[in-house]
N, C-alpha and C positions, 0 to 999 in steps of 0.2 A: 033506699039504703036504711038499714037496721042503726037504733040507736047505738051500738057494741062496737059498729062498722066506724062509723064517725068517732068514735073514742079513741080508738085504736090507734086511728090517721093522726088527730090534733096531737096523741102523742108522742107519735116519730117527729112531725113536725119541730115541740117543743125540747126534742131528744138533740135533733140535727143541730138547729139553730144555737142549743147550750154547747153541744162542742164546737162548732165554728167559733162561735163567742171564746171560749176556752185559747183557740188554736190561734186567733188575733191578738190575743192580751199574751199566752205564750212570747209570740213574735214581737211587738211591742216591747216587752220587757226585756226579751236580748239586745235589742236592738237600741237601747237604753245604756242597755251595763257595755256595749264595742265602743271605742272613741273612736273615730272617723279624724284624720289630719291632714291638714293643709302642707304635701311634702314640695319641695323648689329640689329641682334634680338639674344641674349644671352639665353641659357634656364637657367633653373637653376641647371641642371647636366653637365652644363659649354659648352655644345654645342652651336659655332655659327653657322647661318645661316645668308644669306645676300641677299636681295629682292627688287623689285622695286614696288614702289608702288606711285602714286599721292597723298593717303590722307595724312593729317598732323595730326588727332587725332590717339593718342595711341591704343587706343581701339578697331578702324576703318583696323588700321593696323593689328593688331593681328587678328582679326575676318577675314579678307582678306585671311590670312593663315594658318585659321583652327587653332590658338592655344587656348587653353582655360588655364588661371587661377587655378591654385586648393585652397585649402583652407589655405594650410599653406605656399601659397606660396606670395610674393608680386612682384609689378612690378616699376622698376625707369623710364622714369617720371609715375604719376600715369595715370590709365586708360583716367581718363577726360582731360590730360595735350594733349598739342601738343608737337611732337616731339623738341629735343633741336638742339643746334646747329649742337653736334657731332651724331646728325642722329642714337644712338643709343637706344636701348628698352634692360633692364637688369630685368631679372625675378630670385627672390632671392629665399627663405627658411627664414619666419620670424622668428626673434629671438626668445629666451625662455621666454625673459620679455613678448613679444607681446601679444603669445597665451596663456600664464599663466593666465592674468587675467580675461578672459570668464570664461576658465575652474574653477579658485577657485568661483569665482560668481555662476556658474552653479552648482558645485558640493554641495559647503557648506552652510549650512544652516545659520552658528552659524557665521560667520563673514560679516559684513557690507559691501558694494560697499566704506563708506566713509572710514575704516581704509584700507582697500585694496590701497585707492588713498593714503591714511597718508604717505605709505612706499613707495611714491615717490615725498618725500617734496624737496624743493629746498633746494642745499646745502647753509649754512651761514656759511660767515667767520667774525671774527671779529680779532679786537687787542687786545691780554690781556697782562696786566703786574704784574708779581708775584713778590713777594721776596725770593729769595733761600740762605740755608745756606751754605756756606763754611765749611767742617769739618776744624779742625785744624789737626797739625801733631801731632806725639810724636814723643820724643827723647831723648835718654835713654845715660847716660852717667856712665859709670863706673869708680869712685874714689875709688873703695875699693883697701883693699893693703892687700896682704897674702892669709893664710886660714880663715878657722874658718865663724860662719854664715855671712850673710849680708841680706842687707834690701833697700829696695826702698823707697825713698823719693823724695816727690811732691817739685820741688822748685821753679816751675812758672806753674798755671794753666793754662789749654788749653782755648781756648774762640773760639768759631767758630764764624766764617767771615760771612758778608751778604751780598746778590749782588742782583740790582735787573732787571730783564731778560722780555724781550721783545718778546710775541709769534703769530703767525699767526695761528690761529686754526678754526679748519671747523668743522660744526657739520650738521647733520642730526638726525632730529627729535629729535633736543636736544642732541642727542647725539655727543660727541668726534669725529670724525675719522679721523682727521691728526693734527699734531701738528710739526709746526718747530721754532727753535728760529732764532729770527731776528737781536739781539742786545742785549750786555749784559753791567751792568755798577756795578763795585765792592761800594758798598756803606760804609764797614769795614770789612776791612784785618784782615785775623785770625791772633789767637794767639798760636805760639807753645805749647805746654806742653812739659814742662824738667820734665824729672825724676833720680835723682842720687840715683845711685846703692851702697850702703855703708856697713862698716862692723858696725855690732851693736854695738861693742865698740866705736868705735864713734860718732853714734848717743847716747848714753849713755852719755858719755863723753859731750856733747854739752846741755846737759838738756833735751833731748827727742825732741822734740817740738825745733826747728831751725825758724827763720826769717831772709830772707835775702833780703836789698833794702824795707823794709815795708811790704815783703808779707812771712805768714807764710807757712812751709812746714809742712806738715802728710803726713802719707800714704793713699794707698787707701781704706783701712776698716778706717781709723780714717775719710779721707773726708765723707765716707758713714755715719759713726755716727752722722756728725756735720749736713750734710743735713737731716737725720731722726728728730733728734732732731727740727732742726729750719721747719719741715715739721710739724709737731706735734704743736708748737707753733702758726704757721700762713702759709699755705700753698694757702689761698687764690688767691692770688696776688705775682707778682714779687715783688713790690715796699712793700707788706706785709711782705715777708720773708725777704727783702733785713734788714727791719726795726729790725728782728729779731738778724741777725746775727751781724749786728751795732753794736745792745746793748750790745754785748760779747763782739767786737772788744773791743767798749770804756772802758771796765771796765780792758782788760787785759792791757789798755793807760794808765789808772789813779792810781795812787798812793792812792786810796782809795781803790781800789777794787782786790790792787795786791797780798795780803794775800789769797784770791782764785787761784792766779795763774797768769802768763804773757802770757798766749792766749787763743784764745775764746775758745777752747773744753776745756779746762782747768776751767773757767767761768764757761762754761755749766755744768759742770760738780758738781760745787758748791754746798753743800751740803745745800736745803731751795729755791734755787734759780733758775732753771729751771726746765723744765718737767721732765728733768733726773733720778734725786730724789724724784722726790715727786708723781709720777705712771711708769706705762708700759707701757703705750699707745704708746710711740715713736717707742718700739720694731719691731713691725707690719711693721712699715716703713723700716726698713734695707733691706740691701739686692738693695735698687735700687727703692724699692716703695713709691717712692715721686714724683709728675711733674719737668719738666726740669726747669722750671724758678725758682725751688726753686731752684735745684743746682745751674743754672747762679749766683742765688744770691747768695751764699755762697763764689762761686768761685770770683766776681765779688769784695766779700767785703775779702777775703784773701788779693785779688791782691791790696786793698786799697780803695777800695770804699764804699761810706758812704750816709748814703740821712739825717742822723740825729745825735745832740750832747746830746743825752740821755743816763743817764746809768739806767733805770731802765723803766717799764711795767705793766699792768693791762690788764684784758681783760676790754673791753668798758664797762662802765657804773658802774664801780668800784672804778675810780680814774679821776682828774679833769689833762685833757693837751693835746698833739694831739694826734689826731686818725691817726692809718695807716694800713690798714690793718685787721681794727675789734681789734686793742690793742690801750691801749693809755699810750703812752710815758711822762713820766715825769722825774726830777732831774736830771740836765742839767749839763755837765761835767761844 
């Protein structure tokens, strides 16, 4: 072989071996600048699997390894997201809310896409503030002495307490759905109810009808009667009934009016001079069928309360003096 021969060869050789060399550091150097990662791909029957892969979209990922999607199923982050920090891919089972609302959309005919959205209003909370009543107690005291009948008598009416309470309530779509109270502040303390227990000889004995401290005691069919009555009169209004039962207190107050009697059922009772006598209509009311405010008022004005110094009444537009109620008061103790 000619020396020209040999030259020629060492130098393909030197030509070949520079670009392979070339084509290794090439590859080398790519393979430098791809980040390879460690992905945990969760299914949704809770299998993990855990894979190497350089892309960063989610979707890129999965498709790499053959997974597909199903319909009820969802994936955390979503398809278009890139992977998060902790390198994970979670494939769920969407909820019942999720896929409920196609299905009612697709199936029915008869209900809206908007009321469908209605029953996922945001919730509202607000502050409300109520006034609640305090029942009062009873308590029952026994002064009788021996045998023989007895009887109960009222000799402090009960008054329920008011307080008024502070709430945090949430509603959806108007409606209620939680309520807790926040703070409460008593605005008037109730009032017990005493009742003594006695033998009817001495209620007899004491004139029927007792007052003690300014406030008269009955029992509880006599409180019923005086509320029918003064319900029948003016039930309107609290301050109407209150005006009613006044008028009885003052006249069983005045030495004008005490040949009727020395208390208001007594008064009422009066033969000419309230609804008592002179129809049936109050009947109807016993039993309990009057509004509360009239009893308040009845009980209100035993206990000694009064909003007027009249002994006497009209319905409106009968007699000249004030109105209270749809009555008008006139002849002033």
């Amino acid at each position: 072989m000619k020396n020209d021969d040999k030259a020629s060869i060492s130098l393909k050789k030197i030509i070949s071996i520079s670009i392979l060399f070339i084509f290794i550091m090439t590859v080398v150097v790519s393979a430098t600048n791809v980040k390879i990662s460690n992905v945990k791909i969760v299914l949704a029957s809770g299998y993990e699997m855990n894979v190497l892969s350089s892309k960063k979209k989610v979707s890129e990922i999965l498709d790499e390894n053959h997974i597909i999607l199903l319909d009820d199923e969802k994936v955390t982050p979503d398809l278009e997201s890139e992977l998060s920090d902790n390198n994970t891919i979670k494939i769920t089972k969407k909820i019942d809310e999720e896929i409920a609302l196609p299905e009612v959309i697709e199936n029915s005919s008869d209900v809206s896409v908007e009321e469908i959205l209605a029953s996922y209003d945001d919730i509202v909370e607000k502050i409300v503030v109520k006034k609640v009543k305090i029942p009062y107690e009873t308590i029952t005291k026994n002064v009788a002495s021996g045998f023989g009948a007895k009887q109960d008598r009222i000799v402090q009416y009960g008054v329920d307490g008011l307080k008024e309470v502070t709430y945090k309530i949430k509603y959806q779509n108007e409606k209620e759905i939680e309520k807790k109270e926040i703070k409460s502040k008593i605005i008037r303390k109730p009032v017990d109810k005493i009742v003594e227990v006695r033998n009817e000889q001495q209620v007899i004995s004491r004139g029927g009808t007792t007052r003690y401290g300014g406030k008269w005691s009955y029992t509880e069919s006599e409180l019923d009667l005086i509320c029918a009555i003064t319900a029948q009169e003016c039930s309107s209004s609290y301050e109407g009934a209150l005006a009613v039962i006044t008028c009885a207190c003052n006249r069983a107050e005045s030495s004008k009016w005490k040949h009727n009697g020395t208390d208001p059922l007594s008064q009422y009772k009066a033969k000419n001079q309230f609804c008592y006598s002179i129809d049936n209509y109050w009947r109807r009311r016993l039993n309990g069928n009057y509004p509360d405010r009239v009893k308040q008022a009845v009980i209100d004005a035993l206990n000694g309360k009064r909003n007027h110094n009249y002994l006497s009444f009209r319905a409106a537009g009968y007699a000249n003096g004030v109105n209270i109620g749809g009555n008008v008061y006139f002849n002033a103790m």
